[in-house]
C-alpha positions in Angstrom: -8.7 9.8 22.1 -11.8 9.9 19.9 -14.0 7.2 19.6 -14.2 5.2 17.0 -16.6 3.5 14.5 -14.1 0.8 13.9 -11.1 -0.4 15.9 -7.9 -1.8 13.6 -4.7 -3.4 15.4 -2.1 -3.0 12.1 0.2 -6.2 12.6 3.3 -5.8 10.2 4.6 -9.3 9.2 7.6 -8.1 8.0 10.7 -10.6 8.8 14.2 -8.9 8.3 15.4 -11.6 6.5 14.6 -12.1 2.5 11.0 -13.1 2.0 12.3 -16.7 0.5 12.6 -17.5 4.1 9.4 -17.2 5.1 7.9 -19.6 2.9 5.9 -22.4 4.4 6.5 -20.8 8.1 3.6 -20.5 10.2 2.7 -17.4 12.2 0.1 -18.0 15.3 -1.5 -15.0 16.8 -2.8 -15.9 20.2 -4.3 -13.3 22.2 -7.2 -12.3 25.2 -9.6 -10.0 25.3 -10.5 -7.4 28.4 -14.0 -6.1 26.9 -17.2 -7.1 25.5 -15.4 -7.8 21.8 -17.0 -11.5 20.7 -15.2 -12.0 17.3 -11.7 -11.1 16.2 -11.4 -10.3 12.2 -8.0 -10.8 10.5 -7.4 -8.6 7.7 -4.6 -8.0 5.1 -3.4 -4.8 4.2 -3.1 -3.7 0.3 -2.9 -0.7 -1.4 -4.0 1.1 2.1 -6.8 -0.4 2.5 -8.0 -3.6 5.0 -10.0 -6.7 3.3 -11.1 -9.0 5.8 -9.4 -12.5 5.3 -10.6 -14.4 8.6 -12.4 -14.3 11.7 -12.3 -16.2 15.3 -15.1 -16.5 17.9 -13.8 -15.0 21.9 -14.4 -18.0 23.8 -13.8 -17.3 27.4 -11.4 -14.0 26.6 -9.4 -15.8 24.6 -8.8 -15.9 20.4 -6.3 -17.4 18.1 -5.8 -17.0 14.3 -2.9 -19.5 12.8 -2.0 -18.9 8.9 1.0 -20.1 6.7 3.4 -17.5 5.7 4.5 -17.1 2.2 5.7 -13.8 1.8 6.0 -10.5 4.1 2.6 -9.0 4.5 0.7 -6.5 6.3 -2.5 -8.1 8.5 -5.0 -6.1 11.0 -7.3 -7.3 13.8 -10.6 -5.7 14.8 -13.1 -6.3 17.0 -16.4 -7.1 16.3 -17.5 -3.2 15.8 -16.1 -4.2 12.6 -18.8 -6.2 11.8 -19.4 -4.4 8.2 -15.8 -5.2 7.3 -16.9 -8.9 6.9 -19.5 -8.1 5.0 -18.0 -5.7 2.6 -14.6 -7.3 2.6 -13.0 -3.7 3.5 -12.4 -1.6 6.1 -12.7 2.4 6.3 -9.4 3.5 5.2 -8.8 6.4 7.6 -9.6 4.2 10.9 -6.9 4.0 13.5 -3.8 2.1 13.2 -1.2 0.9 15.5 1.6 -0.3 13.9 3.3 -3.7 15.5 6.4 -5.4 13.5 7.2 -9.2 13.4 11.2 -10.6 12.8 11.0 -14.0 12.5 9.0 -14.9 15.3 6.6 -17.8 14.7 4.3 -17.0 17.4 2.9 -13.6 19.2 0.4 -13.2 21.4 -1.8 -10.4 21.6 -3.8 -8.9 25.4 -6.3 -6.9 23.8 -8.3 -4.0 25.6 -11.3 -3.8 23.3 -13.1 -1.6 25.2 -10.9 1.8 25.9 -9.7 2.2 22.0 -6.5 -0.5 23.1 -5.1 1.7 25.4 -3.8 -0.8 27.6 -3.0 -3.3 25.0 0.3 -5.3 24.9 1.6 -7.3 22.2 4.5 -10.1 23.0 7.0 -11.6 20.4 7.5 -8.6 18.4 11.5 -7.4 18.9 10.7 -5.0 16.1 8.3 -3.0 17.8 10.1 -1.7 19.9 12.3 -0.3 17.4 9.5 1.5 15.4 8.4 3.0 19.3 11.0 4.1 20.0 11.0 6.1 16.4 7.5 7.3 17.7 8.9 8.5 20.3 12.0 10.1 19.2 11.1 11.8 16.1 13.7 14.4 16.5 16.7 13.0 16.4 16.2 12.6 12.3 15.3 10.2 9.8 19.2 9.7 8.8 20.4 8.8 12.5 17.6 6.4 12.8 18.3 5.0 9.7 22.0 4.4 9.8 21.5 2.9 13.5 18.7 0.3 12.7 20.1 0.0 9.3 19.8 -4.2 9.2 16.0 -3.8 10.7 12.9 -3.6 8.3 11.2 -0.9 10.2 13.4 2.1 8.8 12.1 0.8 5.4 8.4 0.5 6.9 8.7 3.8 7.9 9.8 5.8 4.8 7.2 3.7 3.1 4.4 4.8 5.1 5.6 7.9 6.6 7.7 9.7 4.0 7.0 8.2 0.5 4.6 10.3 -0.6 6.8 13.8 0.3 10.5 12.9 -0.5 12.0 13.9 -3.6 13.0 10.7 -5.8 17.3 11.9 -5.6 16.0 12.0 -1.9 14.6 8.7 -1.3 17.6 7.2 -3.4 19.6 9.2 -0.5 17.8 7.1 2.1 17.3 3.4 0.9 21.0 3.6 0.4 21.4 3.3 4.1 19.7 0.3 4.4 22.0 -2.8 4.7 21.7 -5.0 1.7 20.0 -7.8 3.4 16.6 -6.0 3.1 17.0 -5.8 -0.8 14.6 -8.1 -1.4 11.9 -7.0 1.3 8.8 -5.9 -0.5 9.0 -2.3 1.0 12.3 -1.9 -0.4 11.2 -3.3 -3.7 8.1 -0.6 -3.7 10.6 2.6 -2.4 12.7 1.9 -5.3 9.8 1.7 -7.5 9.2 5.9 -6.5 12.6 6.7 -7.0 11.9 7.4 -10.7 8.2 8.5 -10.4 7.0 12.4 -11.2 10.0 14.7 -9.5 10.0 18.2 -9.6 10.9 19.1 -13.1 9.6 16.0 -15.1 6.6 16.4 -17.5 3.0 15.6 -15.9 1.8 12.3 -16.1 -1.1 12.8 -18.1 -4.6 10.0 -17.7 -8.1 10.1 -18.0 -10.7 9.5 -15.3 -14.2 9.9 -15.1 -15.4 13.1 -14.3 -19.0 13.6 -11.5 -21.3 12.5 -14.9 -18.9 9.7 -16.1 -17.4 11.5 -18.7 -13.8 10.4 -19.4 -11.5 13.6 -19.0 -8.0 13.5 -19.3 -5.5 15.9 -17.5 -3.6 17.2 -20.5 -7.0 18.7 -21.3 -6.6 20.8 -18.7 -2.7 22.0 -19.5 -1.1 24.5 -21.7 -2.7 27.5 -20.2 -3.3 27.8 -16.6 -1.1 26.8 -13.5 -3.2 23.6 -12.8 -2.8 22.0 -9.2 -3.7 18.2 -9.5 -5.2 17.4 -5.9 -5.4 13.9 -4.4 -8.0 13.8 -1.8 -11.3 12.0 -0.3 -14.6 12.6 0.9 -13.5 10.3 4.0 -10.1 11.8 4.6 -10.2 13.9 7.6 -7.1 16.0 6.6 -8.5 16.5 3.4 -11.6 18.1 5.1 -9.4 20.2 7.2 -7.3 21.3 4.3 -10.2 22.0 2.1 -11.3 25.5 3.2 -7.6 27.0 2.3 -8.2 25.3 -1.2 -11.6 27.0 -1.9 -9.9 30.6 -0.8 -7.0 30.0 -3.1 -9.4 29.0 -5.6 -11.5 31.9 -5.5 -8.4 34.2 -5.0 -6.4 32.7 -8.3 -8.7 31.5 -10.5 -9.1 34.7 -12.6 -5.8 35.3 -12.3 -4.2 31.4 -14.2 -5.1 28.8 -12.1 -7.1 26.0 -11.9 -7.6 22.8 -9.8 -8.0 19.7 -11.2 -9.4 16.9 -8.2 -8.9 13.4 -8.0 -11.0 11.8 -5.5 -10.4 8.3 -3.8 -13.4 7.8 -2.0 -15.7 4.3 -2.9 -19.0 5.8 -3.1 -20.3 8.1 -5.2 -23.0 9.6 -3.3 -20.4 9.9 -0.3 -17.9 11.9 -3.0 -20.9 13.8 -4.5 -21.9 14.9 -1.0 -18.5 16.3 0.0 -18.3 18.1 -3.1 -21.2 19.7 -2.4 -20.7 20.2 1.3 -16.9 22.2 0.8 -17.5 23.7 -2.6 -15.0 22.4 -4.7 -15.9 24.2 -7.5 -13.7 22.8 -10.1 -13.2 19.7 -12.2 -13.3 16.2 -10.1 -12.8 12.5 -11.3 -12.7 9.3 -10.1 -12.7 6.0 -10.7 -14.3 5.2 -7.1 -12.0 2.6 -6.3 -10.1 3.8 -3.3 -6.0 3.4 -3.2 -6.4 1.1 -6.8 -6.9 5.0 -8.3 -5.1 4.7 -11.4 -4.0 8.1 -10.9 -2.8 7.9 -7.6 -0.3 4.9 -8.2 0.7 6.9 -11.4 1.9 9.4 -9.1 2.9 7.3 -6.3 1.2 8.7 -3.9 0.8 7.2 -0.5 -1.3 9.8 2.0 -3.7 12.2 1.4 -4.3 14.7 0.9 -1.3 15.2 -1.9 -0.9 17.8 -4.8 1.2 18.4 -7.8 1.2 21.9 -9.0 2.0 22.0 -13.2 2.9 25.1 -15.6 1.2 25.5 -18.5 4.1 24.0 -20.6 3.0 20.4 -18.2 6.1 20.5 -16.1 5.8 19.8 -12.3 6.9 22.8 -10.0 6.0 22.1 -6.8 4.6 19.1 -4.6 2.3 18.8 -1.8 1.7 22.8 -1.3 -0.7 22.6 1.9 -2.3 25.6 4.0 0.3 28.9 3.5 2.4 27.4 1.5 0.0 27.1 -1.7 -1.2 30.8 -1.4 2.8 31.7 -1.3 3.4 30.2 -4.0 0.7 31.1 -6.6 1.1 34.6 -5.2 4.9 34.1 -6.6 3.7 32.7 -9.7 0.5 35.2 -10.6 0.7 38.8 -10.0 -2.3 39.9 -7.9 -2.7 43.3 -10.1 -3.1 41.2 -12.9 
């Protein structure tokens, strides 16, 4: 595994019953240390990205973090490499995860191993988790089956939140939650999924909003509609598929852009000079905008996405055509849309 700049336990406190009934509960997260970690930062999870909430001193391998529960909520725990994160209140959003689930235990206790990226780490009290590893490890036998069989357990919802949100079709998603037992109605997940349902399918009329471009100018996408085939690209300086996928974009560019198309790029990165540099560094030639404010994007929650790097391709009439057209797929397409004689 690589090594890291920051390491982030994610700790899901998601209870499978209706967030009303965790009101006024108390969660305590107890936990031991193997490494040379000295503080343990708690952190909630919003909009993809960590803010740091608390912190505990290791005394003798040992922390603890007690907090009153009022509503499901997504909390992390780093070690003290994280030191920036209390400073900045935020943590980098691509770092590391490991996704651990709470039912309605009160208390879980945590054996970190700080040193060897939490290798060896064990959490206790979480029933959920093994659910959701067993998903990790199972992948193939389909969303559906793994759906309908933990259909009264949070985690299926969890997981089309974070794994399959951004790429689902809304009639698709719809398809999906209904398989969830109606207990979970009221879990925030579920709340959010239904939220997408209606959000920018295939067929709809572009979303149109105005960002500002590398110079602070406001530019709105319909200013860049009604003539070319215009792919709207989600990515960030920081996301390291973004940086992978990035390369294929340029050659389409340059391949296409003679030809009706054009790329219109909406970064979520935080700082400028960091989004300035990338541009420079991969050559994305085309028009960018941002409003630097990482998963609060206006754009991006417009759209609903929830990963990068994401894309809509649009006609010039501003209909969507296509989603998330990555590597092959993008050049296959454009190739079906613009005649290379032309």
């Amino acid at each position: 595994m690589r090594k890291l700049k920051s390491l982030i336990w994610l700790l899901c406190l998601i209870p499978v019953f209706a967030s009303a009934q965790t009101q006024n509960s108390v969660l305590t997260i107890s936990g031991t240390v193997a490494g040379n970690a000295k503080v343990i930062y708690l952190q909630n999870y919003r909009l993809r990205t960590f803010h740091v909430l608390d912190s505990a001193k290791v005394i003798d391998g040992k922390f603890q973090f007690s907090r009153k529960l009022q509503y499901p909520e997504v909390y992390g725990l780093a070690v003290d490499t994280a030191a920036l994160a209390a400073v900045t209140g935020q943590q980098h959003p691509d770092a590391e995860t490991l996704p651990i689930f709470f039912d309605d235990d009160k208390s879980v206790k945590v054996e970190f191993d700080a040193d060897n990226h939490f290798q060896n780490s064990q959490v206790i009290g979480s029933a959920a988790t093994e659910i959701y590893q067993q998903f990790r490890g199972n992948r193939s036998s389909g969303l559906e089956e793994f759906i309908k069989k933990n259909a009264k357990s949070i985690v299926p919802a969890y997981v089309l939140y974070r794994n399959y949100s951004s790429f689902l079709q809304p009639k698709e998603l719809e398809k999906y939650l209904s398989l969830l037992d109606p207990s979970l109605a009221e879990t925030q997940y579920v709340k959010d999924l239904e939220k997408l349902v209606g959000i920018a399918p295939i067929g709809s009329k572009a979303i149109d909003f105005s960002l500002p471009d590398i110079n602070g100018k406001p530019v709105k996408l319909s200013d860049k509609l009604g003539k070319n085939y215009v792919l709207l690209e989600f990515w960030a300086g920081w996301c390291p598929v973004c940086r992978f996928e990035n390369p294929n974009l340029v050659k389409n560019y340059q391949k296409y852009k003679d030809k009706g198309f054009d790329v219109f790029g909406v970064s979520l990165d935080k700082n400028k000079e960091s989004w300035l540099k990338a541009i420079k560094d991969f050559g994305l030639d085309w028009t960018q905008v941002s409003d630097l404010s990482l998963w609060d994007n206006s754009a991006a929650q417009l759209y609903g996405f929830r990963a990068l790097p994401a894309s809509i391709l649009i006609d010039p009439q501003g209909t969507i055509i296509a989603k998330n057209l990555i590597g092959e797929a993008l050049d296959k397409k454009l190739a079906e849309l613009l005649s290379t004689s032309k």
